[in-house]
Phi, psi and omega in degrees: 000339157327325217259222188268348189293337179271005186241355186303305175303358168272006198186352163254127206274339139336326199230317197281343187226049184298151135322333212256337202227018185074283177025169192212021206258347180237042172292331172301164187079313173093348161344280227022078184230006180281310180309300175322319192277317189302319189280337168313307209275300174313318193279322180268346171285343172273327185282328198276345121010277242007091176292112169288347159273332196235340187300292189330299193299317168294321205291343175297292184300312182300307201296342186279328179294297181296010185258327191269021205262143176282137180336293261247345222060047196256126192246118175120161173300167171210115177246016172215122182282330189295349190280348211230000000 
């Protein structure tokens, strides 16, 4: 948990400044998908870890997703509301 999956968010702008989290740095495209995939890998190396470092930093991110989630149940970034 030393290595790059816990410093990744220090330094790719993809992950530090997500769309997931209002960020606006992985919008092209309408993807948003380097968050997800980081929290695939990340969420299970901290708990099985249990990292002291790297725990804070998903619970950071999970609770900011579930914070933004919609009347509708809707998770995640949109970048066209008309999809819907």
């Amino acid at each position: 948990a030393s290595a790059l999956t816990s410093h990744l968010p220090l330094f790719w702008p993809q992950i530090a400044n997500t769309s997931w989290l209002g960020g606006d740095s992985d919008s092209d495209g309408g993807l948003h998908e380097s968050t997800p995939y980081w929290l695939n890998g990340a969420v299970p190396l901290a708990l099985q870890l249990d990292d002291p470092v790297l725990l804070p930093l998903v619970e950071r991110y999970i609770d900011g997703i579930l914070d933004r989630q919609t009347a509708e149940g809707w998770l995640g970034p949109d970048t066209d509301r008309a999809d819907y």
